[in-house]
C-alpha positions as a Markdown table, in Angstrom:
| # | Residue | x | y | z |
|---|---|---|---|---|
| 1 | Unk | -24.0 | 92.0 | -56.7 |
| 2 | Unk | -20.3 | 93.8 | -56.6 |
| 3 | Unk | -17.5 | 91.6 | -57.1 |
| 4 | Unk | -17.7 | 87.3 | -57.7 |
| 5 | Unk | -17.4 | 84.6 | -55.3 |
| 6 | Unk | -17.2 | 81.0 | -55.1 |
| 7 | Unk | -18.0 | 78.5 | -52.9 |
| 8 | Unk | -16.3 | 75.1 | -52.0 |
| 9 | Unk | -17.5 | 71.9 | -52.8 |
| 10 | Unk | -18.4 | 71.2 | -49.3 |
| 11 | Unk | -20.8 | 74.2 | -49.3 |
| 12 | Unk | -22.1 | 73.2 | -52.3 |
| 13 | Unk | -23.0 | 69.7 | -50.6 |
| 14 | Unk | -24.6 | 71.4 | -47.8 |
| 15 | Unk | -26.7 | 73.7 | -49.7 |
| 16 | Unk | -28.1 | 70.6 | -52.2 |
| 17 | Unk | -28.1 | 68.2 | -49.2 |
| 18 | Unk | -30.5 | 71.0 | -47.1 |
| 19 | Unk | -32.4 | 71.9 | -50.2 |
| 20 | Unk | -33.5 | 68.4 | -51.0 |
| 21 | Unk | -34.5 | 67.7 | -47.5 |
| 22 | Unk | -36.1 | 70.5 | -47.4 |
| 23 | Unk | -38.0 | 69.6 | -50.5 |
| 24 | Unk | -39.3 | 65.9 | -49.1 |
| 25 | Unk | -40.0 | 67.3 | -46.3 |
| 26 | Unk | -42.6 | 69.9 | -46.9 |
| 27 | Unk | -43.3 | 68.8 | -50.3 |
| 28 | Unk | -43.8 | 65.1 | -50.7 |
| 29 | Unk | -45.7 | 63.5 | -47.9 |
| 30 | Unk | -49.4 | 64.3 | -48.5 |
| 31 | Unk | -49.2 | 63.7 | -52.7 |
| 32 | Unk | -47.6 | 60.6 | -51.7 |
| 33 | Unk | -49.6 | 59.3 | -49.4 |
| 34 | Unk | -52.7 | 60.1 | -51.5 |
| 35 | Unk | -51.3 | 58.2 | -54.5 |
| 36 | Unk | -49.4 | 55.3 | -53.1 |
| 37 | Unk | -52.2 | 54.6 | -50.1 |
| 38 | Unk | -50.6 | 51.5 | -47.8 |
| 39 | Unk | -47.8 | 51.4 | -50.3 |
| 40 | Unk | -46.3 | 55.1 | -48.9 |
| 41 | Unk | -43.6 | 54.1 | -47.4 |
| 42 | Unk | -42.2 | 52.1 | -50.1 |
| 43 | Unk | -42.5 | 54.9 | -52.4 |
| 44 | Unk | -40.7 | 56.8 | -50.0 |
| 45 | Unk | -37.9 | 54.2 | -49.8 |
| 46 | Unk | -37.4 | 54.6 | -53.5 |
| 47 | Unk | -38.1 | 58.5 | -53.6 |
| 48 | Unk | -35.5 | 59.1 | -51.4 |
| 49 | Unk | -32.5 | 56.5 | -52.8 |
| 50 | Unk | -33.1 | 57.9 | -56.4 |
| 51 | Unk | -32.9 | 61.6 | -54.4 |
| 52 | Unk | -29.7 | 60.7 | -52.7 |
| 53 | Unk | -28.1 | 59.5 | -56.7 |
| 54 | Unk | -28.8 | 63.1 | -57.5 |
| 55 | Unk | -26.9 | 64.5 | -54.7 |
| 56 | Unk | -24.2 | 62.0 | -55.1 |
| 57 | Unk | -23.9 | 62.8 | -59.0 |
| 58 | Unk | -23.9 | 66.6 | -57.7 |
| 59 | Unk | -21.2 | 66.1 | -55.0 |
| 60 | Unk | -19.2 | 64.1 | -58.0 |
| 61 | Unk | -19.5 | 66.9 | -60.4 |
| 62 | Unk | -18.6 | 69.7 | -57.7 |
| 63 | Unk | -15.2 | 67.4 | -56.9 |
| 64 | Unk | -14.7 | 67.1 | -60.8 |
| 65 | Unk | -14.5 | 70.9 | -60.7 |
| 66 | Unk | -13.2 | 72.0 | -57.9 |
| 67 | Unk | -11.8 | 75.1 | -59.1 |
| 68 | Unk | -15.6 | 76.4 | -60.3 |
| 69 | Unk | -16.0 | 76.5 | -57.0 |
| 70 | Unk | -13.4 | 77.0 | -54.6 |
| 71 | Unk | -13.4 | 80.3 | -52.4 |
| 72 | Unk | -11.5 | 83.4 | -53.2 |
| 73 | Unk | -10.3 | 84.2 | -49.8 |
C-alpha cells in the first residue's frame, strides 16, 4: 500500500466496537446456548461486560497514544 496513514482514536473505537459486535453476534449464541442451557443468558450478561473491559482498555490505550493514531490530513 503507497504512502502511511493513521486513524484517530475515534475510528479506532468504531472499528473495535463493530468488530466485537460483530463477533457476539454471529459467533456466540448457539455455543452458548448449548453449553450454558437455561443459564444462557447469564453467561451472556458476563460475556458481554468482560467484552466491553476490553474495548474500554482499547479505547484507554488509543487516548494514551493519540499521536499512533491521529490522521495525516
Amino acid at each position: 500500500m503507497p504512502g502511511s496513514f493513521k486513524i484517530s482514536s475515534h475510528q479506532l473505537m468504531i472499528l473495535i466496537l463493530l468488530y466485537s459486535v460483530g463477533t457476539v453476534i454471529l459467533h456466540t449464541p448457539s455455543p452458548l446456548a448449548d453449553f450454558a442451557k437455561l443459564d444462557a443468558w447469564l453467561a451472556a450478561l458476563f460475556g458481554t461486560g468482560i467484552a466491553l473491559i476490553f474495548v474500554w482498555f482499547y479505547i484507554r490505550v488509543g487516548n494514551l497514544y493519540p499521536d499512533r493514531f491521529r490522521s495525516n490530513k
